[in-house]
C-alpha positions in Angstrom: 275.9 -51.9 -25.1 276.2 -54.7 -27.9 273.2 -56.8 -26.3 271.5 -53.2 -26.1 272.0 -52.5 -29.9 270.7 -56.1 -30.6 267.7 -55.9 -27.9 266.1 -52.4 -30.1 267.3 -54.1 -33.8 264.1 -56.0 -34.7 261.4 -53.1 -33.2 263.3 -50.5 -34.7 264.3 -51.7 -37.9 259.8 -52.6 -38.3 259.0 -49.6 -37.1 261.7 -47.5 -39.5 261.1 -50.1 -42.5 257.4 -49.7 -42.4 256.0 -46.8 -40.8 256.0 -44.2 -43.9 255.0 -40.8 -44.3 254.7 -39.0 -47.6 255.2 -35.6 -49.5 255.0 -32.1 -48.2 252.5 -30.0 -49.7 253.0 -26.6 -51.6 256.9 -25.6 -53.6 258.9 -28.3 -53.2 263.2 -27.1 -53.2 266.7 -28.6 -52.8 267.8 -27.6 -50.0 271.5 -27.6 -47.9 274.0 -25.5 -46.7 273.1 -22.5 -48.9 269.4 -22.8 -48.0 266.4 -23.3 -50.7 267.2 -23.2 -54.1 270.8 -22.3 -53.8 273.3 -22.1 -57.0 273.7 -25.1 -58.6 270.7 -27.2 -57.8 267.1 -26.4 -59.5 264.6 -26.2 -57.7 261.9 -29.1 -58.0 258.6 -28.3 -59.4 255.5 -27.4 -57.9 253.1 -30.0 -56.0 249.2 -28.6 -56.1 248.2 -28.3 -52.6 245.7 -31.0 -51.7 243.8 -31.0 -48.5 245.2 -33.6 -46.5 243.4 -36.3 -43.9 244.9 -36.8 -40.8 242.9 -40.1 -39.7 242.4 -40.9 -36.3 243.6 -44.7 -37.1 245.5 -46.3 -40.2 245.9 -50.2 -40.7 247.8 -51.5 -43.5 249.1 -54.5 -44.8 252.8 -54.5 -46.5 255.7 -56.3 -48.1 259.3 -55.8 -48.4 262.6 -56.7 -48.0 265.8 -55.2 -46.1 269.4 -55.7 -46.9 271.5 -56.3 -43.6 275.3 -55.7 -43.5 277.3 -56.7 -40.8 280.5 -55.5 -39.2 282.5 -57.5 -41.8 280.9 -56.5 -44.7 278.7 -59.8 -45.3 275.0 -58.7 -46.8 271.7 -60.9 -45.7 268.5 -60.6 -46.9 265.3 -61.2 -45.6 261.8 -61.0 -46.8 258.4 -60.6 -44.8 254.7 -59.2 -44.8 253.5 -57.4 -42.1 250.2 -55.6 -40.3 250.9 -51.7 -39.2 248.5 -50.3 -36.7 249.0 -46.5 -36.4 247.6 -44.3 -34.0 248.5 -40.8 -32.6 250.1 -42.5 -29.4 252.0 -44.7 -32.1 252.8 -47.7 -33.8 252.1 -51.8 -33.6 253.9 -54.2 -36.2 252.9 -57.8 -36.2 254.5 -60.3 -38.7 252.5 -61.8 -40.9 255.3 -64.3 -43.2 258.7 -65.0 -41.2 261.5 -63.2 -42.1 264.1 -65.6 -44.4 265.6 -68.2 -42.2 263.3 -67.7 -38.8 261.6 -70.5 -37.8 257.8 -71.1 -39.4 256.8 -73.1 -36.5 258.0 -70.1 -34.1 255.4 -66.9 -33.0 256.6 -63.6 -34.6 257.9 -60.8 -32.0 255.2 -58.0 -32.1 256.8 -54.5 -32.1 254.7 -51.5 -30.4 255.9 -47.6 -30.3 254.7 -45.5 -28.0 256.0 -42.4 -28.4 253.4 -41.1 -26.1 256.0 -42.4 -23.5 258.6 -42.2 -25.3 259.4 -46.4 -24.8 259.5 -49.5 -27.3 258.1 -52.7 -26.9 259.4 -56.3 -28.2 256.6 -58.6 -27.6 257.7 -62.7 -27.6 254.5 -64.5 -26.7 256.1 -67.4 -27.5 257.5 -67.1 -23.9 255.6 -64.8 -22.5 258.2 -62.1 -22.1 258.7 -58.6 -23.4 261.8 -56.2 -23.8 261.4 -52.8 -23.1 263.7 -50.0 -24.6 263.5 -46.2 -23.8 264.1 -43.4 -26.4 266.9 -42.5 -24.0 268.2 -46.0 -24.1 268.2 -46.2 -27.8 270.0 -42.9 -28.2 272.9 -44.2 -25.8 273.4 -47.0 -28.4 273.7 -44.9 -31.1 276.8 -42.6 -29.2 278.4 -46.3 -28.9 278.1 -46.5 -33.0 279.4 -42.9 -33.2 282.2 -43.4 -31.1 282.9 -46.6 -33.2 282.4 -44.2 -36.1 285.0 -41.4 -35.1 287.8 -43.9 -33.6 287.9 -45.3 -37.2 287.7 -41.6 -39.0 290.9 -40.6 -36.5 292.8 -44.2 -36.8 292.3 -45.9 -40.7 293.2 -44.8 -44.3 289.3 -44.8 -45.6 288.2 -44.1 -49.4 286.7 -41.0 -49.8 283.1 -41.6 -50.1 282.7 -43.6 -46.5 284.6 -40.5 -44.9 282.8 -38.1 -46.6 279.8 -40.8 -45.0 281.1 -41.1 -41.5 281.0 -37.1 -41.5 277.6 -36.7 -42.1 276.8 -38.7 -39.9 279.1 -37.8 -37.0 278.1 -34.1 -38.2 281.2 -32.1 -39.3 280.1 -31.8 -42.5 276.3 -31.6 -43.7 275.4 -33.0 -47.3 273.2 -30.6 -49.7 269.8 -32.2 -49.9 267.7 -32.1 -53.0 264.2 -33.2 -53.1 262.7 -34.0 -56.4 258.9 -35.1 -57.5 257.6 -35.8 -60.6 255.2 -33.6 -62.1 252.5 -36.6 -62.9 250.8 -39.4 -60.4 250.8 -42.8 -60.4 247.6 -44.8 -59.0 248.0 -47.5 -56.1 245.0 -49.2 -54.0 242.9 -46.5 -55.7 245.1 -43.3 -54.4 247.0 -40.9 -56.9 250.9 -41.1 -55.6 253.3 -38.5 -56.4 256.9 -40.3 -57.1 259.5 -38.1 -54.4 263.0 -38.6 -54.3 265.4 -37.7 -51.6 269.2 -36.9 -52.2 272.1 -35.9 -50.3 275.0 -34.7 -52.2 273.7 -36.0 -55.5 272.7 -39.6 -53.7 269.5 -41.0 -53.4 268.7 -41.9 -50.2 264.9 -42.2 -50.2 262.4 -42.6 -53.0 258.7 -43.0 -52.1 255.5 -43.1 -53.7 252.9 -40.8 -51.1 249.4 -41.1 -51.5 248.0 -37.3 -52.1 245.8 -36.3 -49.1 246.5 -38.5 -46.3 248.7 -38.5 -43.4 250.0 -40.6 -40.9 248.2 -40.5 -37.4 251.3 -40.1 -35.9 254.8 -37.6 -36.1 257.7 -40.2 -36.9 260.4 -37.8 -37.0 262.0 -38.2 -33.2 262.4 -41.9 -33.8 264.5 -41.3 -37.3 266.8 -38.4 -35.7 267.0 -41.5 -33.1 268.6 -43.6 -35.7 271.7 -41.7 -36.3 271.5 -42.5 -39.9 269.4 -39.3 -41.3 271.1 -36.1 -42.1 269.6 -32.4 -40.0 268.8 -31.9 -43.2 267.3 -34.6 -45.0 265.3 -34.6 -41.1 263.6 -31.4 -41.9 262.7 -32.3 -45.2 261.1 -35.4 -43.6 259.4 -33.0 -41.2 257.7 -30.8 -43.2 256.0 -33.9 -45.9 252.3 -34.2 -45.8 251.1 -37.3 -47.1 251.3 -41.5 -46.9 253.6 -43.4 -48.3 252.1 -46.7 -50.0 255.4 -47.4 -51.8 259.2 -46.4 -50.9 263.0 -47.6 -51.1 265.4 -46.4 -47.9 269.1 -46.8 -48.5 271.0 -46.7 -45.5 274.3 -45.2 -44.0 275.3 -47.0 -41.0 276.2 -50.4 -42.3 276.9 -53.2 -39.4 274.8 -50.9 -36.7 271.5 -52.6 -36.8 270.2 -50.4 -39.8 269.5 -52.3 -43.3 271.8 -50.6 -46.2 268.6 -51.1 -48.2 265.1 -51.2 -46.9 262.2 -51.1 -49.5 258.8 -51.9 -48.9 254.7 -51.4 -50.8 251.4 -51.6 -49.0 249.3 -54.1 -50.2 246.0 -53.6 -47.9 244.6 -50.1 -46.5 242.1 -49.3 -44.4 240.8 -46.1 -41.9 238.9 -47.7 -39.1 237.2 -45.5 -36.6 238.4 -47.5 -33.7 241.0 -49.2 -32.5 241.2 -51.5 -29.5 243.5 -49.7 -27.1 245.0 -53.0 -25.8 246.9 -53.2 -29.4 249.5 -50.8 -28.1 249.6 -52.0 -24.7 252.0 -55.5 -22.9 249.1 -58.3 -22.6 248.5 -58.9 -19.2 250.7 -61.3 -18.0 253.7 -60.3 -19.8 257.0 -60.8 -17.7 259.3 -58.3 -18.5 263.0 -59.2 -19.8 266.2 -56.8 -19.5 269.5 -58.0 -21.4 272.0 -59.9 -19.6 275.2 -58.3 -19.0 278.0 -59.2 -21.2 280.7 -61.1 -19.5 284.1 -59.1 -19.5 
């Protein structure tokens, strides 16, 4: 399971870190346990109803960083630009600067999503090889974290705030989610954003700047519930937003399980081609194909 979890890391932290989708359109409310609007939350304001593009193709440029913690608590950072093609069938990240610490001289993995078939791709053409991982495969990995998760809830003394944490996300207990956006837009690469924040129990979990009128080719929301580190309902909030993201900070949950405690990233280059060469989210012919050794008992 542990060279499993390290096989789908790099793919799915990309495809997570920089594939974003924006703002839903119309009354915007917290929401949680008590549904819409309950007591003790206000409601966020209205956001006008612009008629949104679904393009046919997205390619985009971006920078960021993520903030890794491992099992012992030690952070790492890394910085890196990257290329996003997006299509309906999915998603291909290719590295454009190396990540802090990797190898200049070494060829960047290229990461393709098809959740047409429901499969991820790891691309090393410095060999010649590629991994493949399954949704299925990827959702087996994440029972091995919550089992990790629950054994620790049952067996340590832990503060308040990382139980309350390892709830959520083992789902006994599901946070109040409040979604906020500003009233005013901001302009980036030419497109009025609308600044959206994300909270579960009074935390700020997302924050993102989405381009009014433009989606995403493709529907990202069964490879976040694959994750394990979004809420049902900070999911259905994600679900129902209607517009691009060209700006946007992720704080994570699940520290030590392959998902950054921070992620943030801004697109720097935008454009909506009317075609795509398939063979971007395709192996290249001659490929071999590389499984994870088993882990010596």
């Amino acid at each position: 399971m542990r060279e499993l979890c390290s096989a789908i890391a790099l793919p799915l932290v990309m495809i997570l870190l920089l594939a974003p989708a924006g703002c839903f359109r119309g009354q915007e409310a917290s929401a949680g346990p008590d549904g819409p609007g309950a007591a003790g939350q206000a409601p966020a304001g209205p956001v006008p109803d612009v008629a949104a593009l679904r393009p046919p193709f997205l390619v985009y440029e971006t920078t960021g960083r993520r903030v890794m913690t491992d099992a012992l608590g030690n952070d790492s950072e890394s910085r890196l630009a990257q290329r996003i093609y997006a299509s309906d069938k999915g998603l291909r990240t290719e590295t454009l600067s190396p990540a802090s610490g990797a190898r200049p001289s070494a060829p960047a993995p290229v990461g393709i999503l098809r959740l047409d078939r429901k499969l991820m791709w790891q691309i090393n053409a410095a060999d010649g090889t590629y991994a493949e991982v399954t949704f299925a495969e990827a959702a087996e990995s994440v029972r091995g974290v919550r089992e990790l998760l629950a054994r620790r809830l049952r067996e340590e003394r832990l503060p308040p705030e990382k139980r309350r944490a390892y709830e959520v996300v083992l789902g006994q207990r599901q946070p109040r989610i409040e979604v906020r956006a500003d009233p005013q837009t901001v302009e980036i690469l030419g497109r009025k954003c609308r600044h959206i924040s994300y909270l579960e129990d009074g935390e700020l979990r997302i924050e993102e700047w989405a381009a009014e009128g433009l989606l995403i080719p493709c529907d990202m929301s069964e490879i976040r519930a694959l994750t394990g580190d979004f809420s049902p309902g900070l999911l259905k909030e994600l679900r129902r937003r209607q517009s691009f993201a060209l700006k946007a900070r992720i704080i994570g949950r699940l520290p030590g399980s392959g998902i950054p405690r921070l992620s943030e990233f801004e697109v720097t280059r935008l454009e909506l081609p009317e075609k795509l060469d398939p063979g971007l989210f395709e192996v290249p012919a001659g490929c071999r194909l590389t499984r994870p050794a088993a882990r010596a008992e």
